[in-house]
mmCIF file as gemmi writes it, N, C-alpha and C atoms, coordinates in Angstrom:
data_model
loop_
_atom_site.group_PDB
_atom_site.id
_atom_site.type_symbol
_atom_site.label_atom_id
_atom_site.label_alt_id
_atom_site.label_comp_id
_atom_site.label_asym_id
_atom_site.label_entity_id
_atom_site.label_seq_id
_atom_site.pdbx_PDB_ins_code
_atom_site.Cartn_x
_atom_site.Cartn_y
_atom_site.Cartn_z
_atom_site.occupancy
_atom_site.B_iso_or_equiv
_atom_site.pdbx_formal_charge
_atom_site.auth_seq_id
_atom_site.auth_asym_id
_atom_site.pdbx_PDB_model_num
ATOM 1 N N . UNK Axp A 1 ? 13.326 -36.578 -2.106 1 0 ? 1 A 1
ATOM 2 C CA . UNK Axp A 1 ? 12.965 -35.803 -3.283 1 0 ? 1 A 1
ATOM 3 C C . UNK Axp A 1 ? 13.237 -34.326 -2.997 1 0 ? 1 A 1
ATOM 4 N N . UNK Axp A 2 ? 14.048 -33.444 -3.787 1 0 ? 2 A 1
ATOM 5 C CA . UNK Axp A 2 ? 14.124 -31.993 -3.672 1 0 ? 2 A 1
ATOM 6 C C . UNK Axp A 2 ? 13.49 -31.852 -4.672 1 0 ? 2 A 1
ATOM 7 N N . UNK Axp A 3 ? 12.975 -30.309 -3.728 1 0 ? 3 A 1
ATOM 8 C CA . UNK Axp A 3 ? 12.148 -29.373 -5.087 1 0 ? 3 A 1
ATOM 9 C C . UNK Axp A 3 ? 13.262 -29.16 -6.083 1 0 ? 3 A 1
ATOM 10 N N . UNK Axp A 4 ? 12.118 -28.924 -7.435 1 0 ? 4 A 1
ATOM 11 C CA . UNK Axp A 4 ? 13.046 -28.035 -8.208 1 0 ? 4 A 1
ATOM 12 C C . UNK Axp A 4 ? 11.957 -27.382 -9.798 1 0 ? 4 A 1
ATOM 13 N N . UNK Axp A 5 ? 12.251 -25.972 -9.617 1 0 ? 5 A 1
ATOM 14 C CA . UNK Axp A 5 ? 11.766 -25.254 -10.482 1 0 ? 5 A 1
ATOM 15 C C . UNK Axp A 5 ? 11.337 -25.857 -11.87 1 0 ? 5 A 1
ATOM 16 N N . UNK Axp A 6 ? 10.316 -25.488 -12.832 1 0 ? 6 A 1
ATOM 17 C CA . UNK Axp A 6 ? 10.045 -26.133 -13.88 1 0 ? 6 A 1
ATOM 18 C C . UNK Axp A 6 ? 10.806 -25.018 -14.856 1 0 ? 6 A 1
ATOM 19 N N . UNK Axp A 7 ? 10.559 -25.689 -16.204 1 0 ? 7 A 1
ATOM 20 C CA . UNK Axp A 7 ? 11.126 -24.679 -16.699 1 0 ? 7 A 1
ATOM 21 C C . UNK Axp A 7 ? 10.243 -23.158 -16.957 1 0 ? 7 A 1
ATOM 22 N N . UNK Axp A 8 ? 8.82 -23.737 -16.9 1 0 ? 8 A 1
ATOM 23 C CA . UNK Axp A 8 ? 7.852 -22.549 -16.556 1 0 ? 8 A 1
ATOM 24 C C . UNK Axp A 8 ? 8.321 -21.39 -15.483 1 0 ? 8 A 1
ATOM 25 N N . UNK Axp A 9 ? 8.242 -22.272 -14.66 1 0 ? 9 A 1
ATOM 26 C CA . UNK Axp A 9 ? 9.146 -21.518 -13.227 1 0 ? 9 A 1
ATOM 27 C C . UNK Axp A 9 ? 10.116 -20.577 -13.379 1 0 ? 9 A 1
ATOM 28 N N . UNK Axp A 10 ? 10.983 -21.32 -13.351 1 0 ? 10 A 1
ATOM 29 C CA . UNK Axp A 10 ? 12.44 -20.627 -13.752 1 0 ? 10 A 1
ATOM 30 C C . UNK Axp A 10 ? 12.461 -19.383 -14.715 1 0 ? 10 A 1
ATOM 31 N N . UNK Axp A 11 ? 11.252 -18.926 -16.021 1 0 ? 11 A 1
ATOM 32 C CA . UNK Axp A 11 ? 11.045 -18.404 -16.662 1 0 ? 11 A 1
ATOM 33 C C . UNK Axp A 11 ? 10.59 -16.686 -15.803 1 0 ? 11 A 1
ATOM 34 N N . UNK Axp A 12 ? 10.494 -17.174 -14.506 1 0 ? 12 A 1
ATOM 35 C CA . UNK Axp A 12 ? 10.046 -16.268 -13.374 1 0 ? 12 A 1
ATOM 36 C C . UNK Axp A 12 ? 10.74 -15.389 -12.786 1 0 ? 12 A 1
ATOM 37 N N . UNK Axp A 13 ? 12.684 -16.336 -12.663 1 0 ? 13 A 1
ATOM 38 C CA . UNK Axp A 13 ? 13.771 -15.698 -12.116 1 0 ? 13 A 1
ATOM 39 C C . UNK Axp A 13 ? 14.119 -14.258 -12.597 1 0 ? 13 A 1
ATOM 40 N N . UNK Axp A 14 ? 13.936 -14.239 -13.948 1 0 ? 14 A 1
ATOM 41 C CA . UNK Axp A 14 ? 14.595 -12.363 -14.08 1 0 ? 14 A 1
ATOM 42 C C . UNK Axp A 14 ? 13.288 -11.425 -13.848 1 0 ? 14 A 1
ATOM 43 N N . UNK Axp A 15 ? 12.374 -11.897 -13.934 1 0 ? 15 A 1
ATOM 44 C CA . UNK Axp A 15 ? 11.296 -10.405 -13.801 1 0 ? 15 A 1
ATOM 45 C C . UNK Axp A 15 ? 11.303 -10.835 -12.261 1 0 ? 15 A 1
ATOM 46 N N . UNK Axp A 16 ? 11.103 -11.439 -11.418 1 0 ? 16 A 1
ATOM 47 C CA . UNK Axp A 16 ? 11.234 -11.212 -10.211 1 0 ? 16 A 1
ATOM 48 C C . UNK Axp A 16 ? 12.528 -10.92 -9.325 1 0 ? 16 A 1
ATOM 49 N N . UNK Axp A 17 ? 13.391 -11.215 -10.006 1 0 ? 17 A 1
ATOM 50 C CA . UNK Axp A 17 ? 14.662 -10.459 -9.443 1 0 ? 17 A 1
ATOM 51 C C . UNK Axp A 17 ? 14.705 -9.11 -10.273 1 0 ? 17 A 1
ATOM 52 N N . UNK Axp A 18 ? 14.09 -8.093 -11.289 1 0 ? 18 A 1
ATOM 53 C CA . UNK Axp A 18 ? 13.463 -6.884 -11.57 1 0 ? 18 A 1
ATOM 54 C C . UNK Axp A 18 ? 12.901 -6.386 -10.719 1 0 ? 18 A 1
ATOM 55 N N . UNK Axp A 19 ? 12.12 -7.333 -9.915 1 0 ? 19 A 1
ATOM 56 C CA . UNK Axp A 19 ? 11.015 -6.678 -9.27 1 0 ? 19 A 1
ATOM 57 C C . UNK Axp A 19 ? 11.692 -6.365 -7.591 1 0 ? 19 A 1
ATOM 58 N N . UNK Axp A 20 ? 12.642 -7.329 -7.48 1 0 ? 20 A 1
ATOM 59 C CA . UNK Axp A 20 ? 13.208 -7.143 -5.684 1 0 ? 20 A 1
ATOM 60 C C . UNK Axp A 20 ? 14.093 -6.309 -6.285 1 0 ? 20 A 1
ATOM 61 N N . UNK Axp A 21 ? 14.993 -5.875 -7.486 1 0 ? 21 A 1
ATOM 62 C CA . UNK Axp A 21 ? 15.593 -5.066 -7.447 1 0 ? 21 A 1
ATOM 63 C C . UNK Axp A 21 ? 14.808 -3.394 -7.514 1 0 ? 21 A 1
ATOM 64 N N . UNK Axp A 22 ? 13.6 -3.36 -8.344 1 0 ? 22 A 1
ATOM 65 C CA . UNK Axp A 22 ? 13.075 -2.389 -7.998 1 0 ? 22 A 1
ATOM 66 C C . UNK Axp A 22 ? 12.356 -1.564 -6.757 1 0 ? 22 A 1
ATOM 67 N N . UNK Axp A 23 ? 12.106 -2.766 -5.848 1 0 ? 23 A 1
ATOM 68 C CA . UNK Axp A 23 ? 11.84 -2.375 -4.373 1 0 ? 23 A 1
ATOM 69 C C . UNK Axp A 23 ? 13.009 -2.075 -3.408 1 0 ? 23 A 1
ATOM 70 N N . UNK Axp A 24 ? 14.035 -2.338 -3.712 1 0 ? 24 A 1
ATOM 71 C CA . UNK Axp A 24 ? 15.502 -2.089 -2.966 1 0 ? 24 A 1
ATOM 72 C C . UNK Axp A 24 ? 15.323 -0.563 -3.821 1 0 ? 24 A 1
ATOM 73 N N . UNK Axp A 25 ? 15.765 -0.134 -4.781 1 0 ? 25 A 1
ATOM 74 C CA . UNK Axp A 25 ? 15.511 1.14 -5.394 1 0 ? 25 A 1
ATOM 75 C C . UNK Axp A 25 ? 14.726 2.334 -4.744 1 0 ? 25 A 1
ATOM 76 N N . UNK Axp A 26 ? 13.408 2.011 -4.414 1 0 ? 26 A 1
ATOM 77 C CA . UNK Axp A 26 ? 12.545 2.389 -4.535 1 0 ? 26 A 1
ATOM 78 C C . UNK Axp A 26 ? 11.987 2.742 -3.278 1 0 ? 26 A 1
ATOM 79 N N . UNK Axp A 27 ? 12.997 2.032 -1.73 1 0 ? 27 A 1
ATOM 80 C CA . UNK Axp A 27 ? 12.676 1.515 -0.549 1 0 ? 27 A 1
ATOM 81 C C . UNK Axp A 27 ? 12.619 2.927 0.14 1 0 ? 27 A 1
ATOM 82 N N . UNK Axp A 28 ? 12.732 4.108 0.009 1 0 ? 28 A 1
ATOM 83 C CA . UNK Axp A 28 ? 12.226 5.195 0.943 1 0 ? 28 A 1
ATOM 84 C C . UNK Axp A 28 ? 11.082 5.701 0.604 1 0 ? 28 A 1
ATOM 85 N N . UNK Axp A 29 ? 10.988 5.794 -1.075 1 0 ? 29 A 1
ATOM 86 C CA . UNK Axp A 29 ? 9.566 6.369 -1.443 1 0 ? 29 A 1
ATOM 87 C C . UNK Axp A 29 ? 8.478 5.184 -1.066 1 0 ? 29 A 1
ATOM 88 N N . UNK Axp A 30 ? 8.552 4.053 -0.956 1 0 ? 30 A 1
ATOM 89 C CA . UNK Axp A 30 ? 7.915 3.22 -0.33 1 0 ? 30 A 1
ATOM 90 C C . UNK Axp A 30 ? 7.383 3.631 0.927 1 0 ? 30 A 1
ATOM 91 N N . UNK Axp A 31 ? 8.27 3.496 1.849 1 0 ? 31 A 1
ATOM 92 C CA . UNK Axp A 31 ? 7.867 4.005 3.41 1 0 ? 31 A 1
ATOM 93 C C . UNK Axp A 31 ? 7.527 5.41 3.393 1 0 ? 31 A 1
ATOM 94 N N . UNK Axp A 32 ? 7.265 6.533 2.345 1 0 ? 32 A 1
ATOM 95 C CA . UNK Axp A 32 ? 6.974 7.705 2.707 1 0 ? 32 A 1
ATOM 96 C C . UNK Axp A 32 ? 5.649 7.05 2.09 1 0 ? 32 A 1
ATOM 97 N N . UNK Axp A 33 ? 5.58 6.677 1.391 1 0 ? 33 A 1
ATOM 98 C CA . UNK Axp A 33 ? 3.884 6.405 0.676 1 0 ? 33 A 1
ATOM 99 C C . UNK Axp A 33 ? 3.225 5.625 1.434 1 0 ? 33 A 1
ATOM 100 N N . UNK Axp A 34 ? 3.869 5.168 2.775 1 0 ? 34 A 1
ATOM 101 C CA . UNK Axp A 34 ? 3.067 3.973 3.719 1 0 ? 34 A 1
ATOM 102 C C . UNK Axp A 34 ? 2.685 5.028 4.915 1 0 ? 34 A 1
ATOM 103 N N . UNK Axp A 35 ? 3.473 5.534 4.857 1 0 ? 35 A 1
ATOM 104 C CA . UNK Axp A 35 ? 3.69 7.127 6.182 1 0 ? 35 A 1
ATOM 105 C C . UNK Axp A 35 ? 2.352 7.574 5.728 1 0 ? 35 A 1
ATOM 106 N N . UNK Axp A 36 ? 2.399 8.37 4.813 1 0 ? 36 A 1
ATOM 107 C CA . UNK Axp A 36 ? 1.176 9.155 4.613 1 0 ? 36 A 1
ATOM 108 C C . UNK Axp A 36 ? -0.099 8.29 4.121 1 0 ? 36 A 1
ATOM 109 N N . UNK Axp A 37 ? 0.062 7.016 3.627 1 0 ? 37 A 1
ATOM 110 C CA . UNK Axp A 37 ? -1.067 6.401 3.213 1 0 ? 37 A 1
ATOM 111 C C . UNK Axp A 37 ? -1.612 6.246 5.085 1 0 ? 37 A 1
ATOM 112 N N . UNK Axp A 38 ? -0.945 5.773 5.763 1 0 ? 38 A 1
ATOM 113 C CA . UNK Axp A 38 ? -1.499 5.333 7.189 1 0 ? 38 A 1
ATOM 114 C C . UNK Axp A 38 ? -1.721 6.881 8.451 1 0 ? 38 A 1
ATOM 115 N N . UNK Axp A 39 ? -1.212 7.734 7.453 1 0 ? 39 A 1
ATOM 116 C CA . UNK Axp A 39 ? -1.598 9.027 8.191 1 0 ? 39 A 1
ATOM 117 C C . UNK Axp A 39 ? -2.778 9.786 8.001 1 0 ? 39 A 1
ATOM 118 N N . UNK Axp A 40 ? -3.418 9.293 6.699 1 0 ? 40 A 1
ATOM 119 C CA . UNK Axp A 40 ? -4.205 9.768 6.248 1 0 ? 40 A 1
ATOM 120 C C . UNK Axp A 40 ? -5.213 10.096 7.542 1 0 ? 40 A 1
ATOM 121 N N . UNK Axp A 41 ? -6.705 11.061 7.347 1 0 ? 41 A 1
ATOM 122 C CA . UNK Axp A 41 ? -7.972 10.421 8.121 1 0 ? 41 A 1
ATOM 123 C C . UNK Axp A 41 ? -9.156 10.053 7.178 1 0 ? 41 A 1
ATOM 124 N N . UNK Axp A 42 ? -9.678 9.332 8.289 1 0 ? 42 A 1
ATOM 125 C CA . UNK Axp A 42 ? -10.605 8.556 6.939 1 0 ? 42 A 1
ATOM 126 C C . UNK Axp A 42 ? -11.9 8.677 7.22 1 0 ? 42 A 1
């Protein structure tokens, strides 16, 4: 038996390929916001 997506599922493919495309985009202001979030003092 292989998996395979429902059509619910599948309904998933473009906003989550939105969403890995917006983190490829987005991938330095990411790590500066992890930089200073973990630099912070607390």
């Amino acid at each position: 038996m292989e998996y395979e997506l429902t059509p619910m599922g599948r309904t998933l493919i473009e906003p989550a390929g939105a969403l890995a495309e917006w983190a490829v985009e987005h991938d330095a202001d990411i790590g500066r916001s992890q930089q200073q979030y973990d630099s912070r003092q607390t």
